[in-house]
C-alpha positions as a printed Julia matrix, in Angstrom:
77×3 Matrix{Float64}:
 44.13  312.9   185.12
 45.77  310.75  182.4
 44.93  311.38  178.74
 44.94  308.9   175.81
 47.63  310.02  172.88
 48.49  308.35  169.53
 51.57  307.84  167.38
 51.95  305.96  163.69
 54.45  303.4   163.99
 56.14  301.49  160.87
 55.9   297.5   160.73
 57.14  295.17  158.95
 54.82  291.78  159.01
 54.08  288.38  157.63
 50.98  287.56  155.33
 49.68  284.35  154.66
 47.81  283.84  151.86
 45.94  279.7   151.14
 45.87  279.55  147.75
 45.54  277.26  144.68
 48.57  277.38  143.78
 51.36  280.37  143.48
 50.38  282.15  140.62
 47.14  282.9   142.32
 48.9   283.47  146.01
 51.29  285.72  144.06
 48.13  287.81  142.34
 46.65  288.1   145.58
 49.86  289.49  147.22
 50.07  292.1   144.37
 47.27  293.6   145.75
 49.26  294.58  148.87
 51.55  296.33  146.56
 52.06  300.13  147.15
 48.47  300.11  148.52
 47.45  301.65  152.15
 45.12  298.71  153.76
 43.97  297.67  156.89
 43.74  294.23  158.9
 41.63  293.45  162.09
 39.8   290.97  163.81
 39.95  287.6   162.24
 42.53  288.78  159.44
 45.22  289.26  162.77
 45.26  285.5   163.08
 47.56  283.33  165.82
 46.32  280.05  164.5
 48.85  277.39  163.51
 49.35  277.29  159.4
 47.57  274.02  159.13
 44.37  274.98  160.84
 41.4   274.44  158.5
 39.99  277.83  160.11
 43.28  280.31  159.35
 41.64  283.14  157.09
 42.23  282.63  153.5
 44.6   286.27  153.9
 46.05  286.47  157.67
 48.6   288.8   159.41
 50.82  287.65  161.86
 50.85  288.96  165.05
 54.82  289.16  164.98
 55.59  291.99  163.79
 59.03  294.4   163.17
 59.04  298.24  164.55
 60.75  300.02  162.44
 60.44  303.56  164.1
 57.57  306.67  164.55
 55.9   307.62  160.82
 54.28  310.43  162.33
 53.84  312.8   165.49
 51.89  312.19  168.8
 49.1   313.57  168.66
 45.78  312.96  171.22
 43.49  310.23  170.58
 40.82  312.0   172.48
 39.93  314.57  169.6
């Protein structure tokens, strides 16, 4: 029987951010600064930039590995 485990991985990833202009994109990405956050569902977005739909904050789902940030542990716990 298989089990399910877990590992923290680092990323590196794109946000988009639709704006007014780039004082206010640049406030908003402040916000990202230092901080511990999380992005699912709609936020993940694969829609084309010019969509009228794209989330007004969106994560690409390209991302960068950049290596384990923490042990394996199970995900069955």
């Amino acid at each position: 029987m298989t089990k399910l485990y877990q590992a923290d991985v680092r990323l590196c990833a794109t946000v988009y951010i639709k704006a007014r202009n780039k004082t206010e994109a640049r406030k908003m990405a402040r916000e990202f600064a230092n901080d511990v956050f999380e992005f699912s569902g709609d936020h993940v977005s694969d829609r084309q930039l010019d969509d009228p739909d794209l989330p007004d904050i969106s994560l690409s789902p390209v991302m960068t590995g950049h290596g384990l940030a923490g042990a394996v542990s199970s995900a069955e716990d």
